[in-house]
C-alpha atoms as an extended CHARMM CRD file, in Angstrom:
* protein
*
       228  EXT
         1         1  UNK       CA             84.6290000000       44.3580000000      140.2850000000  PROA      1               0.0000000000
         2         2  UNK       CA             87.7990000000       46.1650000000      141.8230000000  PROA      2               0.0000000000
         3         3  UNK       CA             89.8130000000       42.3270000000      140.8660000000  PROA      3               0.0000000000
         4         4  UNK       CA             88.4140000000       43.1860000000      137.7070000000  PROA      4               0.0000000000
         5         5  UNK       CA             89.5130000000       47.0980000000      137.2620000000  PROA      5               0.0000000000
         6         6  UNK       CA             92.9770000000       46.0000000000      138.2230000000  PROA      6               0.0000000000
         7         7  UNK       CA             93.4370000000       43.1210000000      135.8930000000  PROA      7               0.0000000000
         8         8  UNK       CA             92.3530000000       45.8120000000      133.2530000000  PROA      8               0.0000000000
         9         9  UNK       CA             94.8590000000       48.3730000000      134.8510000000  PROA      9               0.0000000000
        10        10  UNK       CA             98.0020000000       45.6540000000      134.5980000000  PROA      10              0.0000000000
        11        11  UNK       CA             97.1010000000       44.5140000000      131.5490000000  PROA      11              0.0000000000
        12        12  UNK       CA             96.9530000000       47.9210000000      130.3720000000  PROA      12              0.0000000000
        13        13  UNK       CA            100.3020000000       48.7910000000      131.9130000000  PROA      13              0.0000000000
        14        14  UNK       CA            101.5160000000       46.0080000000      130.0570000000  PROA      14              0.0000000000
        15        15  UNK       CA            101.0540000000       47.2520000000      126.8010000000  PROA      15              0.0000000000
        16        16  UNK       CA            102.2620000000       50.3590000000      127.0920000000  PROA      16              0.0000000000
        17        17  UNK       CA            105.7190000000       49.1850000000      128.5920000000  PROA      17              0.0000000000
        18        18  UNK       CA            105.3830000000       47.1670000000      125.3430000000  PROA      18              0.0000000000
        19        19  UNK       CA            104.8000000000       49.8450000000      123.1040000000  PROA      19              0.0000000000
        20        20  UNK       CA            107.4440000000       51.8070000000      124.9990000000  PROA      20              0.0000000000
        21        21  UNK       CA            109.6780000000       48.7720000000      123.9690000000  PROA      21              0.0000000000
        22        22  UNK       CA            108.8350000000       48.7500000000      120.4460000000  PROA      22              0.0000000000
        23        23  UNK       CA            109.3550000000       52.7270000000      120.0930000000  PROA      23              0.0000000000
        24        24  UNK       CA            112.9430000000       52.6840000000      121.4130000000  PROA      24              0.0000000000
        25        25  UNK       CA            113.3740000000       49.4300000000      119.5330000000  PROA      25              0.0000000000
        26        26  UNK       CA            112.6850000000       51.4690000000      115.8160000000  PROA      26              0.0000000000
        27        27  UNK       CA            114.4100000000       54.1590000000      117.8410000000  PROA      27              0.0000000000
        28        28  UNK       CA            117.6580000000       52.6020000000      117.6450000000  PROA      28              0.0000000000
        29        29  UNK       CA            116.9680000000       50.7620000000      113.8810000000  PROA      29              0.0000000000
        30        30  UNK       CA            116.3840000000       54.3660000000      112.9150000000  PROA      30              0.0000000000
        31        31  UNK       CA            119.6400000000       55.5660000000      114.5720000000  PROA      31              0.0000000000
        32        32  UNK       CA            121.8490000000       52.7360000000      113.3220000000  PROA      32              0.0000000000
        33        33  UNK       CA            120.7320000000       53.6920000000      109.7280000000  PROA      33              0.0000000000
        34        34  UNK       CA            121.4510000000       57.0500000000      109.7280000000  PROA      34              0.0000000000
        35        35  UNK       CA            124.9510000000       56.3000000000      111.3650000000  PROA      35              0.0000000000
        36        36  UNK       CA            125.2800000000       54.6110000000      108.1790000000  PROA      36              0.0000000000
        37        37  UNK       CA            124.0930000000       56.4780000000      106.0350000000  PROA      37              0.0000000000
        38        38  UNK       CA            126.4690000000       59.1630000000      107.8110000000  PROA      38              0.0000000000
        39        39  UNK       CA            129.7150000000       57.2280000000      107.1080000000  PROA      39              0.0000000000
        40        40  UNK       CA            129.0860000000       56.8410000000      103.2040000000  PROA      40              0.0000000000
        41        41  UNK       CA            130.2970000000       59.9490000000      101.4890000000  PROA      41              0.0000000000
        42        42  UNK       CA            128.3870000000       60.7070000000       98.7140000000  PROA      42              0.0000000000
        43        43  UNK       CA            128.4530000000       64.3210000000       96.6600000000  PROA      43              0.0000000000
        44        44  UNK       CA            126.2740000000       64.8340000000       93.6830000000  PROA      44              0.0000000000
        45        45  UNK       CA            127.1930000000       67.7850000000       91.0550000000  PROA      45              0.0000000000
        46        46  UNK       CA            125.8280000000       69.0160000000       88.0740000000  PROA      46              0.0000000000
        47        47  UNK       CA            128.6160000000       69.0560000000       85.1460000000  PROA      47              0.0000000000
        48        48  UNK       CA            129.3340000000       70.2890000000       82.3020000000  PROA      48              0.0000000000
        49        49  UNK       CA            129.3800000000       67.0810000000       80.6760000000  PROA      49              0.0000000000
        50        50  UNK       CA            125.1960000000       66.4910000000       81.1780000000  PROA      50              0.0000000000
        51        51  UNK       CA            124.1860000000       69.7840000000       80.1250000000  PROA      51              0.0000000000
        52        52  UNK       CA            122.8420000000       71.2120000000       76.7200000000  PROA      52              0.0000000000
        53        53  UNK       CA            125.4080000000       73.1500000000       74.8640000000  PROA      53              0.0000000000
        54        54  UNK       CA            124.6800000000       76.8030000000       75.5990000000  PROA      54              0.0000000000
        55        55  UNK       CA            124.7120000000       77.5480000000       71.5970000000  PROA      55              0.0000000000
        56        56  UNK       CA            121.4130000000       75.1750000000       71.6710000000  PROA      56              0.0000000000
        57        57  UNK       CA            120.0000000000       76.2830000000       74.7350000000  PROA      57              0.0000000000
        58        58  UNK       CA            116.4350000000       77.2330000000       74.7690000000  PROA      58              0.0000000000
        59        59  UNK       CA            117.3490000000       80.6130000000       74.9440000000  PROA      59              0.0000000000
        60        60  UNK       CA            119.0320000000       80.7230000000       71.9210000000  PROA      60              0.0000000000
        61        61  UNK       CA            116.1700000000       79.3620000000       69.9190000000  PROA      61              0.0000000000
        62        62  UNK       CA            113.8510000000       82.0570000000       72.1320000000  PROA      62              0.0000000000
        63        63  UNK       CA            116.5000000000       84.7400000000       70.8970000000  PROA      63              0.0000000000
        64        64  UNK       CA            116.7050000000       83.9170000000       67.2970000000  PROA      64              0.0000000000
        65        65  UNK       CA            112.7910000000       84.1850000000       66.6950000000  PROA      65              0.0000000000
        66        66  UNK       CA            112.7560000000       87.4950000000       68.6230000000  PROA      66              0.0000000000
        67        67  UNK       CA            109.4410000000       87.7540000000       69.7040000000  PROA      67              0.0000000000
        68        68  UNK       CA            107.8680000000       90.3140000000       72.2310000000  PROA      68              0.0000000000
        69        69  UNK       CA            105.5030000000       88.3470000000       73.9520000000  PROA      69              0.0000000000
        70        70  UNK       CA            108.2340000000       85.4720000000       74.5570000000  PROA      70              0.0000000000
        71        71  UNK       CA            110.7660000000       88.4200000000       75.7740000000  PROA      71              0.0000000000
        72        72  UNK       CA            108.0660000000       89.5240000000       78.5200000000  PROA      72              0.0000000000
        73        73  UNK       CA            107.6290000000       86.3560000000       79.5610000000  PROA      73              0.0000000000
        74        74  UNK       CA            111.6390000000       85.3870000000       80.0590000000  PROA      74              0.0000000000
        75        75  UNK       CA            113.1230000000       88.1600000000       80.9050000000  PROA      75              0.0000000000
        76        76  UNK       CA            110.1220000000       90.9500000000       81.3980000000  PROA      76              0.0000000000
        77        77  UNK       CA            111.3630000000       93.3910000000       78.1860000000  PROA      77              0.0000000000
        78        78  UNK       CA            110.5170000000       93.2480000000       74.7560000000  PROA      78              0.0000000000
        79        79  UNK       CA            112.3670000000       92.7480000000       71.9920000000  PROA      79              0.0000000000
        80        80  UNK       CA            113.3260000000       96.8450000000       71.6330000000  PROA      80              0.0000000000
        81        81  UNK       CA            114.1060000000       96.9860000000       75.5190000000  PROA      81              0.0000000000
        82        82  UNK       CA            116.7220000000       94.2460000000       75.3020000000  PROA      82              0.0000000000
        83        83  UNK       CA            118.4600000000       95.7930000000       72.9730000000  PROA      83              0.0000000000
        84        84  UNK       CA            119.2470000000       98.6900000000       74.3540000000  PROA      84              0.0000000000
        85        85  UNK       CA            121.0840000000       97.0630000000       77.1310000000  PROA      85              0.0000000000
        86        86  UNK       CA            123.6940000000       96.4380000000       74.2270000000  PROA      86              0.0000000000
        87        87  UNK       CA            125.9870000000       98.2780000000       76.5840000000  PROA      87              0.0000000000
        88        88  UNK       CA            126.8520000000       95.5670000000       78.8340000000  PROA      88              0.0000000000
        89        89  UNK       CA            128.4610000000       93.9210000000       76.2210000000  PROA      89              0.0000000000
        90        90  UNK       CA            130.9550000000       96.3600000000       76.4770000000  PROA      90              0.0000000000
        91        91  UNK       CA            131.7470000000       95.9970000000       79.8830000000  PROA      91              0.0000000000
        92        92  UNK       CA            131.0690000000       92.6130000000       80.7180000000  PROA      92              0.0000000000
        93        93  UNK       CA            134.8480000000       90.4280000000       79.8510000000  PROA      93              0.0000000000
        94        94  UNK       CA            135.5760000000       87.3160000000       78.5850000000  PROA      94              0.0000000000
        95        95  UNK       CA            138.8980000000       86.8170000000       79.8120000000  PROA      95              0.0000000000
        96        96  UNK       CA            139.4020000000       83.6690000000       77.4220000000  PROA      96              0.0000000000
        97        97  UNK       CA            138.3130000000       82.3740000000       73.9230000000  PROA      97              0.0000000000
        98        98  UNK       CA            139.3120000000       81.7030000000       70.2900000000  PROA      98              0.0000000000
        99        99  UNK       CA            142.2360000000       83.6700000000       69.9890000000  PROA      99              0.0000000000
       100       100  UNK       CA            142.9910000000       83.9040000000       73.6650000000  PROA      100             0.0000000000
       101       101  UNK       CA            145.1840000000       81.9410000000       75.7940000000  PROA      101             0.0000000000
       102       102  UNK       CA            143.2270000000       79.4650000000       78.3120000000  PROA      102             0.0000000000
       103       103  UNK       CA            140.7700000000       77.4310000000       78.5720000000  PROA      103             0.0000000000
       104       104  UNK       CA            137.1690000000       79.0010000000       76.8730000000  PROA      104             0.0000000000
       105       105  UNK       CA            134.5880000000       80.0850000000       78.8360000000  PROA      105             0.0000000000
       106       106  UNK       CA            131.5150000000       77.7900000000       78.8210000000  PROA      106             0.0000000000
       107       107  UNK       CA            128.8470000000       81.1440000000       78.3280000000  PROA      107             0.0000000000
       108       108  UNK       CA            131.4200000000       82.4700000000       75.2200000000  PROA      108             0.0000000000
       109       109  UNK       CA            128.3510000000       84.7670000000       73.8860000000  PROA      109             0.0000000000
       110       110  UNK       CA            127.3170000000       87.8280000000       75.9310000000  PROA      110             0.0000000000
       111       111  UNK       CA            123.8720000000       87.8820000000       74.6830000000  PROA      111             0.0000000000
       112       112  UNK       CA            123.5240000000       84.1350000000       76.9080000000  PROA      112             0.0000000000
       113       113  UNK       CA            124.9700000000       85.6180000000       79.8800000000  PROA      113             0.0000000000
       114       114  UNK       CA            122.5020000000       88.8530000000       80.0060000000  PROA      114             0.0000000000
       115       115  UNK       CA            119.9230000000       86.7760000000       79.3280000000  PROA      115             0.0000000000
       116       116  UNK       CA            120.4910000000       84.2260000000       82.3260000000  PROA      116             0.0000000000
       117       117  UNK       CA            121.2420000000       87.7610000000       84.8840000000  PROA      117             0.0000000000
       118       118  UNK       CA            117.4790000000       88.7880000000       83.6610000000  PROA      118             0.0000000000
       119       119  UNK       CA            116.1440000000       85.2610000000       84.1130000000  PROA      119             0.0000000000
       120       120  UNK       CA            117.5980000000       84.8290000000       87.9080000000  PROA      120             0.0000000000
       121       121  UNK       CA            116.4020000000       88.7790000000       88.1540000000  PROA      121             0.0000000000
       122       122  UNK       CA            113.0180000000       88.3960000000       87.4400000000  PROA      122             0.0000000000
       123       123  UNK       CA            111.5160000000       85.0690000000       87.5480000000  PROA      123             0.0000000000
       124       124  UNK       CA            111.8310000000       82.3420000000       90.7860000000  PROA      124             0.0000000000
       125       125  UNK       CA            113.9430000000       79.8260000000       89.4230000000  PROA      125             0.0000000000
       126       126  UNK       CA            116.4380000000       77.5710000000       91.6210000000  PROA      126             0.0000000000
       127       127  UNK       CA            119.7970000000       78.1230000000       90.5460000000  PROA      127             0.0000000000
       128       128  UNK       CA            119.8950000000       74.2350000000       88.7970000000  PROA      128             0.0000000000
       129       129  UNK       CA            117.2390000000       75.4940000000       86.8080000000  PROA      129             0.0000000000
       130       130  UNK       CA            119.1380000000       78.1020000000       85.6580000000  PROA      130             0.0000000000
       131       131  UNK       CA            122.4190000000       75.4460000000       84.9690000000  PROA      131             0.0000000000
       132       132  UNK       CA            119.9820000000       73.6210000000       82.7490000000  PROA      132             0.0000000000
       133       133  UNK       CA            118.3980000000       76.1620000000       80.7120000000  PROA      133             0.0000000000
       134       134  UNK       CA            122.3760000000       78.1320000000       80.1060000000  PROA      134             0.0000000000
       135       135  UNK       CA            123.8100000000       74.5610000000       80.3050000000  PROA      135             0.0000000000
       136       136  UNK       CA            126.0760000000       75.7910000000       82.4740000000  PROA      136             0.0000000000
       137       137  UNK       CA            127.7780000000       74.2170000000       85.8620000000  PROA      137             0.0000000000
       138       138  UNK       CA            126.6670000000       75.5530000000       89.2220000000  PROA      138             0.0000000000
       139       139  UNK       CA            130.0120000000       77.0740000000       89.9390000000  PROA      139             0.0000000000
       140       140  UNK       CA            130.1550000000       78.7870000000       86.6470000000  PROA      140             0.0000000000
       141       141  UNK       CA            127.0110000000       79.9340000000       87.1710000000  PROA      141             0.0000000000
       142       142  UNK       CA            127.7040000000       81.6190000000       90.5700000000  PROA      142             0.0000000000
       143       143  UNK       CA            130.5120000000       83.3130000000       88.6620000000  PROA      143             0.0000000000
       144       144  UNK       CA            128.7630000000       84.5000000000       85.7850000000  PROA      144             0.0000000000
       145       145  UNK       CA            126.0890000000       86.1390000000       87.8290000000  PROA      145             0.0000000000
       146       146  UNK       CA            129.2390000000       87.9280000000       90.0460000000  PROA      146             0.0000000000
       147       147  UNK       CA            130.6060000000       89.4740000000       87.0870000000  PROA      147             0.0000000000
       148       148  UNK       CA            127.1570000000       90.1970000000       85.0810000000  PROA      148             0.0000000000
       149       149  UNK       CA            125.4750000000       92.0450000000       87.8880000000  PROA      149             0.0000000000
       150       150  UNK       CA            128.8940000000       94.4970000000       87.9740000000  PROA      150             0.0000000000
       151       151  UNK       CA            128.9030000000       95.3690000000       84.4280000000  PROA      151             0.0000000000
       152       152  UNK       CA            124.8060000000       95.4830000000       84.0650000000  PROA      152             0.0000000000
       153       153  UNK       CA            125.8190000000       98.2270000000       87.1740000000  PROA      153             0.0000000000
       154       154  UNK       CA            128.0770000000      100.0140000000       84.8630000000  PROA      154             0.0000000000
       155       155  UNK       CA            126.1970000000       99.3990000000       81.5780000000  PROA      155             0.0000000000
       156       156  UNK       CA            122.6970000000      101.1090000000       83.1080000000  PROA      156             0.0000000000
       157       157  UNK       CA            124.4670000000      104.2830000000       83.7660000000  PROA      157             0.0000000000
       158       158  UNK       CA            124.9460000000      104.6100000000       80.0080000000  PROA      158             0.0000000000
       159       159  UNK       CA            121.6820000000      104.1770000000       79.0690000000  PROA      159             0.0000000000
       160       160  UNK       CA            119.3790000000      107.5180000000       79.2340000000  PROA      160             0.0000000000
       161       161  UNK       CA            116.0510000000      105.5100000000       79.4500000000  PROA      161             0.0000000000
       162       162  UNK       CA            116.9170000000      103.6550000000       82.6730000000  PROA      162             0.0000000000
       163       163  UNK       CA            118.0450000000      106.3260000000       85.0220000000  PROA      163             0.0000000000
       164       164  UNK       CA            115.3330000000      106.8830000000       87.9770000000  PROA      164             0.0000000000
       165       165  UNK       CA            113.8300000000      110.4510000000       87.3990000000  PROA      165             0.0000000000
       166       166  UNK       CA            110.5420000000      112.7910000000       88.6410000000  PROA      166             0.0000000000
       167       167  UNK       CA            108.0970000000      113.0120000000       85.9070000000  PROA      167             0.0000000000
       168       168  UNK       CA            107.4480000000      116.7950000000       84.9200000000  PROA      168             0.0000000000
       169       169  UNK       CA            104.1530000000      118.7500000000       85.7380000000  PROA      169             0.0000000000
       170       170  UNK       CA            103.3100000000      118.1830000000       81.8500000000  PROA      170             0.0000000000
       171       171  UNK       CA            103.8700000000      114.3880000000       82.4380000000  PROA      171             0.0000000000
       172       172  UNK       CA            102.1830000000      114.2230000000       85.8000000000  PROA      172             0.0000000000
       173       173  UNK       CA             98.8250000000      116.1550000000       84.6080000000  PROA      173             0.0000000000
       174       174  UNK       CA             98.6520000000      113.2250000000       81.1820000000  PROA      174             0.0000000000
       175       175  UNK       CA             99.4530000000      110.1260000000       83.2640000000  PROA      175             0.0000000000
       176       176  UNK       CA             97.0860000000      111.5370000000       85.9560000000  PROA      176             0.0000000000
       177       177  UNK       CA             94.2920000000      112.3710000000       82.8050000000  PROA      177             0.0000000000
       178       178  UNK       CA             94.7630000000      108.6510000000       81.8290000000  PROA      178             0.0000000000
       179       179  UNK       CA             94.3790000000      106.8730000000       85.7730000000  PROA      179             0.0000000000
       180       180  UNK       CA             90.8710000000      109.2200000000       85.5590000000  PROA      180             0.0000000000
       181       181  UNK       CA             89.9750000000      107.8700000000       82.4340000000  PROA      181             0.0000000000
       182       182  UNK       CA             90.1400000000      104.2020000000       83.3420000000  PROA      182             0.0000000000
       183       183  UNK       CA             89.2940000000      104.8530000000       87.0650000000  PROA      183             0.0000000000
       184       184  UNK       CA             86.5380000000      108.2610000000       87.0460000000  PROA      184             0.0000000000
       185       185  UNK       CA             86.6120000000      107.9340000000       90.8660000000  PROA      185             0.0000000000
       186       186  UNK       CA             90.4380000000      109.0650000000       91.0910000000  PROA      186             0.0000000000
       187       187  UNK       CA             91.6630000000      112.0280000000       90.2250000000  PROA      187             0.0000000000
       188       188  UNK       CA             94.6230000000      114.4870000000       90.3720000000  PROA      188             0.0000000000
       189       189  UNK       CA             96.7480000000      110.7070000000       91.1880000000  PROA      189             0.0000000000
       190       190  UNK       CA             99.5070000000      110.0080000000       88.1820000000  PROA      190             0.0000000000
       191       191  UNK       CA            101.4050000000      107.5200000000       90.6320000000  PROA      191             0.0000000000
       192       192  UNK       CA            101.4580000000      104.6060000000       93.5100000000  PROA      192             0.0000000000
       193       193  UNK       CA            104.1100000000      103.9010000000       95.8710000000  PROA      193             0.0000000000
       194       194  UNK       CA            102.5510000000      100.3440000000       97.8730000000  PROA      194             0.0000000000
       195       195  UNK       CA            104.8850000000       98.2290000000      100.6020000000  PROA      195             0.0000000000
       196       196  UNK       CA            105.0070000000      101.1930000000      102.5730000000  PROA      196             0.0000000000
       197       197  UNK       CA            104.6370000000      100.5820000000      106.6390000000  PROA      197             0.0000000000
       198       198  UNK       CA            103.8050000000      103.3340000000      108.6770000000  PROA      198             0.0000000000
       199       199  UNK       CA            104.7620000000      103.4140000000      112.3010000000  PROA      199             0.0000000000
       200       200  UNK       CA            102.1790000000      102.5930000000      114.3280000000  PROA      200             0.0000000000
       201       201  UNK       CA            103.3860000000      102.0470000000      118.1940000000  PROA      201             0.0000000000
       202       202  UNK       CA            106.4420000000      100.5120000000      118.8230000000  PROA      202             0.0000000000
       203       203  UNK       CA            107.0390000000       98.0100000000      121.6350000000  PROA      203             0.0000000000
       204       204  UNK       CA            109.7500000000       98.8790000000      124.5030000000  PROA      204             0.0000000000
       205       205  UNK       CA            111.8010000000       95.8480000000      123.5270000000  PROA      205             0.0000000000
       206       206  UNK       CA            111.0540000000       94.9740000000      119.5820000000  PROA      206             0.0000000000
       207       207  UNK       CA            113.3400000000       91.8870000000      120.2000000000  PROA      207             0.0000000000
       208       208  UNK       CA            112.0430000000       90.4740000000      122.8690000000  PROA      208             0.0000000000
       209       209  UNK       CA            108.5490000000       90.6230000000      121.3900000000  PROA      209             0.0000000000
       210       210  UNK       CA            109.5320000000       89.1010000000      118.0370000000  PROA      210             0.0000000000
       211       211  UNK       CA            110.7160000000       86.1160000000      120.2720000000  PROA      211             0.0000000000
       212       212  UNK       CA            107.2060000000       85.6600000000      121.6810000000  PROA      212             0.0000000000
       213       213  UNK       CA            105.2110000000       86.2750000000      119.0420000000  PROA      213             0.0000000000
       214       214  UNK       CA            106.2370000000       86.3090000000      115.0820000000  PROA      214             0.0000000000
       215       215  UNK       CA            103.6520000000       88.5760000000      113.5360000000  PROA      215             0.0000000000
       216       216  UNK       CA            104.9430000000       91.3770000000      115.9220000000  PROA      216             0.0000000000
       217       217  UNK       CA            105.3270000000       93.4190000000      112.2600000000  PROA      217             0.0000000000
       218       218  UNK       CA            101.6570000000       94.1000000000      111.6720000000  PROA      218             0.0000000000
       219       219  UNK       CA            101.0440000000       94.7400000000      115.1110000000  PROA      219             0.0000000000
       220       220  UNK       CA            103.1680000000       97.6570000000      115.4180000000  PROA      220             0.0000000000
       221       221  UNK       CA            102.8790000000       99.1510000000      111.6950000000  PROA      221             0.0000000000
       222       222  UNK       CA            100.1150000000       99.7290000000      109.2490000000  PROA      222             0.0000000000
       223       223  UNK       CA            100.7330000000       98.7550000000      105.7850000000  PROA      223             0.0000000000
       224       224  UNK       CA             99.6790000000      101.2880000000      103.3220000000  PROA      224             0.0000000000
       225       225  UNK       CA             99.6050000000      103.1070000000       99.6390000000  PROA      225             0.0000000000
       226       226  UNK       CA            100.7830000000      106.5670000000       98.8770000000  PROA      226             0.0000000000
       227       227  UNK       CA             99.2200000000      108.0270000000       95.8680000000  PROA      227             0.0000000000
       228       228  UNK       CA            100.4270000000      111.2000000000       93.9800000000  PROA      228             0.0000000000
């Protein structure tokens, strides 16, 4: 029996010496590729050149039948909503076009670049998404976005209905009538403010303990839901 155990034993330290062989043998195949595939430069860009003109972009078809439900969807404001933002036409620039000295902008029409600012705003699109919906290249995109989000900045301050304010008593005492109407169990509560963490005990080194363990967050604050 013990001639017999260590024939077993060799033979099984055999094949894992074999095995051992075989892994650094793929190892190095593995290795060699990538060296090669290393060595051939390859870059692969979106242009111009592939992509739908931005005067037949989905969008514009979407504008042209303005309808509400499609605006929600898109760009999360109806129809009347959008239109009030009319004021970042007037500071967002086209610095060239027909009657202007270089070479025209690819986005020449305002209405396309608002519209592709509320689509990266609201809805999670990649950015190549965005290049083929706008038909637009990723570098123009990056710029467009720049400039849009500055004069959207400039364009909300002119427009009464989208300045942050506190709701009067009057207000408060309807929109708190209405939550009780739909919910009889609540009353006297017209708002919710949710994502709130509250402080529950800290740890003596917040680092350190976020190293050890990742969900340090929830062990230190409670999440919870202010109502007015």
């Amino acid at each position: 029996m013990g001639r017999y155990f260590q024939a077993i034993t060799v033979i099984d330290a055999a094949r894992r010496r074999q095995e051992y062989q075989e892994k650094k043998v793929r190892a190095k195949k593995m290795i060699a590729l990538l060296r090669i595939r290393l060595t051939m430069r390859e870059r692969n860009y979106l242009t111009a050149s592939v992509l739908i003109s931005p005067s037949q972009s989905p969008w514009s078809v979407m504008f042209a039948r303005q309808d509400d439900s499609a605006f929600m969807v898109t760009v999360s404001l109806p129809v009347r909503e959008y239109v009030l933002l009319a004021a970042f036409a007037r500071h967002y620039e086209v610095k060239s076009g027909p009657g202007k000295r270089g070479r025209p902008p690819r986005l020449q029409n305002k209405n396309n670049v608002l519209a592709c600012l509320l689509h990266f705003y609201t809805a999670a699109v990649e950015a190549k998404t965005l290049c083929e919906l706008f038909g637009v290249s990723p570098a123009t995109l990056s710029r467009v976005l720049k400039n849009a989000e500055k004069a959207l900045g400039y364009a909300l301050r002119e427009v009464p209905a989208a300045r942050i304010s506190w709701p009067l008593f009057c207000e408060q005492k309807r929109w708190a009538a209405s939550v009780t109407l739909k919910e009889p169990l609540i009353r006297g509560c017209f708002c919710v403010a949710d994502g709130k963490n509250y402080a529950v005990r800290a740890p003596t080194a917040s680092d350190l303990q976020n190293a050890y363990f990742n969900g340090w967050l929830h062990a230190v604050k409670g999440p919870g839901t202010t109502a007015k």
